[in-house]
C-alpha positions in Angstrom: 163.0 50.3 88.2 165.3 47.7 89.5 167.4 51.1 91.2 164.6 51.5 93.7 164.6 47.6 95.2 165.7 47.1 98.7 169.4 46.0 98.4 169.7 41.9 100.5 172.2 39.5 100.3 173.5 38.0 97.6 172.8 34.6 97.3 173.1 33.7 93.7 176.6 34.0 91.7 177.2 36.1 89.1 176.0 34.8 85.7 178.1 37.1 83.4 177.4 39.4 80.3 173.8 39.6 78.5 173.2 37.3 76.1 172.9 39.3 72.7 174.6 39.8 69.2 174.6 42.5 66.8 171.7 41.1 64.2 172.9 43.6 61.8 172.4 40.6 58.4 175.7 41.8 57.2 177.1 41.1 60.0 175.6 38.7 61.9 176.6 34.8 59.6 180.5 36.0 60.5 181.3 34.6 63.3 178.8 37.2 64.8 180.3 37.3 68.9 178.5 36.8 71.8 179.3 38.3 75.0 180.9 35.7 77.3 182.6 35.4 81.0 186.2 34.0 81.6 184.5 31.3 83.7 184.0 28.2 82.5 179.9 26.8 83.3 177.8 23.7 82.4 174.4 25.3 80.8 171.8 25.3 78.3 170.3 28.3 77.0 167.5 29.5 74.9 167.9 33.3 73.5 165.1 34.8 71.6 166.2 38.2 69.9 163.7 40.6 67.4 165.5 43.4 65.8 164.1 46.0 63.2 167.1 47.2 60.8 166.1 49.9 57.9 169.4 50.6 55.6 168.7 51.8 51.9 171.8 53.4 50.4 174.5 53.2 47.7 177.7 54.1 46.7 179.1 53.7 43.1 180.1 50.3 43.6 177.5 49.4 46.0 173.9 49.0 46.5 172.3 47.9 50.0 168.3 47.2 50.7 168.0 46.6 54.1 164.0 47.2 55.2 163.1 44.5 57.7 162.7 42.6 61.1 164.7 40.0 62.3 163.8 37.2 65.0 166.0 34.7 65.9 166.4 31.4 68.5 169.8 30.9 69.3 170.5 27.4 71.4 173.9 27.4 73.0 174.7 24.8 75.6 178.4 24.8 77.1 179.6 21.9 78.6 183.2 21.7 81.0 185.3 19.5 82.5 187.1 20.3 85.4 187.1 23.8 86.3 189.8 24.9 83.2 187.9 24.2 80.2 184.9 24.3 78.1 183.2 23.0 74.8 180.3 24.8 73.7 177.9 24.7 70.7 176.0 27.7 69.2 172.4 26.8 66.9 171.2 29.9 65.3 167.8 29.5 64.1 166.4 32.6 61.9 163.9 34.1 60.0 163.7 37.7 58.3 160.2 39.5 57.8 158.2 42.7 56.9 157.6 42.9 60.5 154.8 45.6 62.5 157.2 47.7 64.0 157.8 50.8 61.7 154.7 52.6 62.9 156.0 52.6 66.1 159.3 53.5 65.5 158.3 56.7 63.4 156.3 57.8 66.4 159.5 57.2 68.8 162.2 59.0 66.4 159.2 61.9 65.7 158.8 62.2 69.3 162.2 62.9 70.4 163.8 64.7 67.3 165.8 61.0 67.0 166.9 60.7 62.7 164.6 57.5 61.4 167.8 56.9 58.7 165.3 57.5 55.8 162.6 54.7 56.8 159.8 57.4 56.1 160.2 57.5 52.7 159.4 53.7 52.4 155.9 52.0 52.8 155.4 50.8 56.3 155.9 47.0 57.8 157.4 46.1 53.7 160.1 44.0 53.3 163.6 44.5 51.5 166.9 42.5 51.7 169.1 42.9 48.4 172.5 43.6 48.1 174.3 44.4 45.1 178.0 44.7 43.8 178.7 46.7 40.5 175.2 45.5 39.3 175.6 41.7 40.2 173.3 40.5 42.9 175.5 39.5 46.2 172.3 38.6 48.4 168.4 38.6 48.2 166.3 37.4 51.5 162.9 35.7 51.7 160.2 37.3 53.8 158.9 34.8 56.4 161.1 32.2 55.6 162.6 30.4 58.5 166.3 29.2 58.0 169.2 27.2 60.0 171.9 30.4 60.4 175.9 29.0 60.7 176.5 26.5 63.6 179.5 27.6 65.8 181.4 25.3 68.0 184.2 26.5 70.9 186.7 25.9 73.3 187.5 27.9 76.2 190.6 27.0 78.6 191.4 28.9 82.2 194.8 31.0 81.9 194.4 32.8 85.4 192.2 31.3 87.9 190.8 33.8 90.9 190.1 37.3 91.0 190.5 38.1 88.1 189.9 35.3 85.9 191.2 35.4 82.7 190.3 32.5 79.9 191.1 32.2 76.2 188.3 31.1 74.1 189.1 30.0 70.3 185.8 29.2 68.1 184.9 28.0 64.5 181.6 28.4 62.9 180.4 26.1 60.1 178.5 27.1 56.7 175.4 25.5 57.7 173.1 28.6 56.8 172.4 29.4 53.0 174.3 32.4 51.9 172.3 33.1 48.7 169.2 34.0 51.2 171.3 35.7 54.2 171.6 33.2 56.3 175.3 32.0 56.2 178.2 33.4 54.6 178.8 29.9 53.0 182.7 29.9 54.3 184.4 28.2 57.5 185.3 31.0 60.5 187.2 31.1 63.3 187.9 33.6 66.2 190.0 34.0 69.1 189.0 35.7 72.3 190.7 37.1 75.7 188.1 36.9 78.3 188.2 38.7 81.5 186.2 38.8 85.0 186.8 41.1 87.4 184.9 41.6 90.9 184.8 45.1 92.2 182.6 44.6 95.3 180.5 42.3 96.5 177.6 43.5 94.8 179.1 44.6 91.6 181.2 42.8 88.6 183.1 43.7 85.5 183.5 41.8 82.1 186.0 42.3 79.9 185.9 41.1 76.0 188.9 41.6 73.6 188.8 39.3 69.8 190.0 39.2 66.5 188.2 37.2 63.8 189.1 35.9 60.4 185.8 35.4 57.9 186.2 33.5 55.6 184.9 34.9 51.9 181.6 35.5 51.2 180.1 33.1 48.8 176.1 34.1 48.1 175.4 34.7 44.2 178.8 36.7 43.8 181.6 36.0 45.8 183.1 38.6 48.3 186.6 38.7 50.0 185.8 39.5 53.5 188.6 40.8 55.8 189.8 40.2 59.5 188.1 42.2 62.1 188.2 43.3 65.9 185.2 43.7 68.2 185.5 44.5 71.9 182.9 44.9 74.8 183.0 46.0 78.9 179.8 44.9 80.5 178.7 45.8 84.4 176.8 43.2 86.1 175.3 44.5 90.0 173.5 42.4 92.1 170.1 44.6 93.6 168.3 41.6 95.2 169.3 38.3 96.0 167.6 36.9 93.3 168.1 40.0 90.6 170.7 42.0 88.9 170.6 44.3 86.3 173.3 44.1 83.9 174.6 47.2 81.3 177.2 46.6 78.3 179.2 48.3 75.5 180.0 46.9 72.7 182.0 47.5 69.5 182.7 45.8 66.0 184.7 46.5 63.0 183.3 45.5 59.2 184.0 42.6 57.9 183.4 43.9 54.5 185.9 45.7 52.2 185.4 49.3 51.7 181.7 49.6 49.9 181.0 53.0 50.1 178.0 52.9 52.4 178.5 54.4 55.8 176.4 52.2 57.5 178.4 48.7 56.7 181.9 50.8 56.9 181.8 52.5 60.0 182.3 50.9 63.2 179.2 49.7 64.9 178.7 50.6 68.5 175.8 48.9 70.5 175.3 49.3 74.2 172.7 47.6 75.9 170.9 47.1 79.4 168.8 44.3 80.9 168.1 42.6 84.0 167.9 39.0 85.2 166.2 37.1 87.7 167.5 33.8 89.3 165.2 31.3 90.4 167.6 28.3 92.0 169.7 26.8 88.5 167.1 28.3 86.1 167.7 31.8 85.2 165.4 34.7 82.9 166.8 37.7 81.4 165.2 40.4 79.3 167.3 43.2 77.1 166.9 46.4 75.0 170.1 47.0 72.4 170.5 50.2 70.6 172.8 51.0 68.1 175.1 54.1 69.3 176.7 54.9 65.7 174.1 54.4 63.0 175.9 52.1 61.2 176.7 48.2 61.5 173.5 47.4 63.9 169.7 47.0 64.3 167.9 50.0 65.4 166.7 47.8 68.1 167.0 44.8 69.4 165.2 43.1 72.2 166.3 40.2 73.8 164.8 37.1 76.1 166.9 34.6 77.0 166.0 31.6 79.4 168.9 29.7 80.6 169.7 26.7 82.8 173.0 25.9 84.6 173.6 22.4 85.7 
């Protein structure tokens, strides 16, 4: 709807990608990335995401039980100094559950011919998180149990100031979450990232995200060797209103898990998702719907409200 709004002008700067992260709980205790902008900000921030993820499948090695919902506070708040670097901390705050979305989701994949990845043949709104290796169980999650995920801290330093900015950003996430439930991976982590911004009017602007990760091992009731990984994303930000913009992104991620098997946690995961914000002087609301493009390595669905504040 945003399309149809009388275009005015801008007033308000450009606030960079959405805030969102693929939820997928294989995926999402390693070093899970969020979408970020070369520039460097003071801000806290407040992101609220619920995702519905159905996988049941195995391999001969591998068995995956994946039938639930996910909701999760993340707190970040970024602090800088000067206008060439940044220190930020990442608080991931989750719980998994049977959730009340399946009904709704049958309808939606029955209505336009969309494949519901086998969640029919399942009991509706029941819950299911076990993973298994040759037998051994690797995870089992609680339903309605609320957990502290892994805490991430990061640094990000100005390479290129102007138009366009470029930054490096470097980050390590701590074990803080308990692995055996699926809430950490119960190993140190640590990324790099080449950031990019890029202005292509005065309405419209372009984010670039290019990183390479290195997990550590998986340590829940069987350990796992986990292996490096890529994940890359282009986001579009436009400016419709003074006070709004609607923002789109596309975003990709390799597995961090050795070859299982299962197409859904070997396959790269491809999410795109599209949002608007709305800018009321340093405070800031944005709203998001996330699909997963691939079938494999993602929620079904995420939605995504975020509240931040820039000081």
């Amino acid at each position: 709807m945003f399309l149809f709004l009388t275009l005015t002008p801008v007033t308000h700067a450009f606030d960079g990608p959405l805030h969102v992260r693929n939820q997928f709980p294989l995926f999402m205790y390693i070093d899970a990335p969020y979408f970020e902008k070369a520039a460097v900000e003071d801000s806290f921030s407040a992101g609220f995401s619920y995702s519905s993820v159905y996988l049941v499948q195995e391999s001969s090695e591998w068995s995956a039980g994946l039938d639930m919902e996910i909701a999760e506070l993340n707190l970040r708040f970024r602090k800088s100094f000067g206008d060439f670097i940044e220190f930020g901390v990442d608080l991931p705050i989750i719980s998994f559950n049977s959730g009340f979305m399946d009904g709704f989701l049958n309808s939606y994949h029955d209505t336009f011919g969309f494949p519901d990845y086998g969640r029919s043949q399942r009991p509706d709104n029941t819950f299911l998180y076990e993973v298994r290796r040759n037998g051994y169980l690797v995870v089992r999650g609680k339903s309605g149990r609320i957990g502290l995920g892994d805490m991430k801290f990061s640094v990000k330093t100005t390479a290129v100031k102007g138009d366009p900015a470029i930054s490096m950003r470097g980050d390590f996430e701590f074990p803080t979450g308990d692995a055996e439930s699926g809430y950490g991976n119960g190993s140190f982590d640590a990324g790099i990232s080449l950031l990019i911004d890029k202005t292509l009017s005065e309405k419209v602007k372009t984010y670039i995200n290019l990183a390479f990760v290195l997990p550590g091992d998986f340590r829940g009731y069987e350990r796992v060797d986990l292996e490096e990984f890529i994940h890359a994303g282009a986001a579009l930000e436009a400016m419709v209103r003074k006070d709004i913009s609607i923002i789109g992104q596309a975003f990709i991620q390799g597995s961090p898990f050795p070859k299982t098997g299962i197409t859904q946690v070997d396959r790269t995961a491809v999410l795109l998702s599209i949002g608007g914000r709305y800018h009321a002087g340093n405070n800031s609301l944005q709203f998001s719907l996330t699909e997963d493009l691939n079938t494999a390595g993602a929620p079904d669905v995420t939605f995504n409200f975020t509240f931040k504040r820039n000081f």
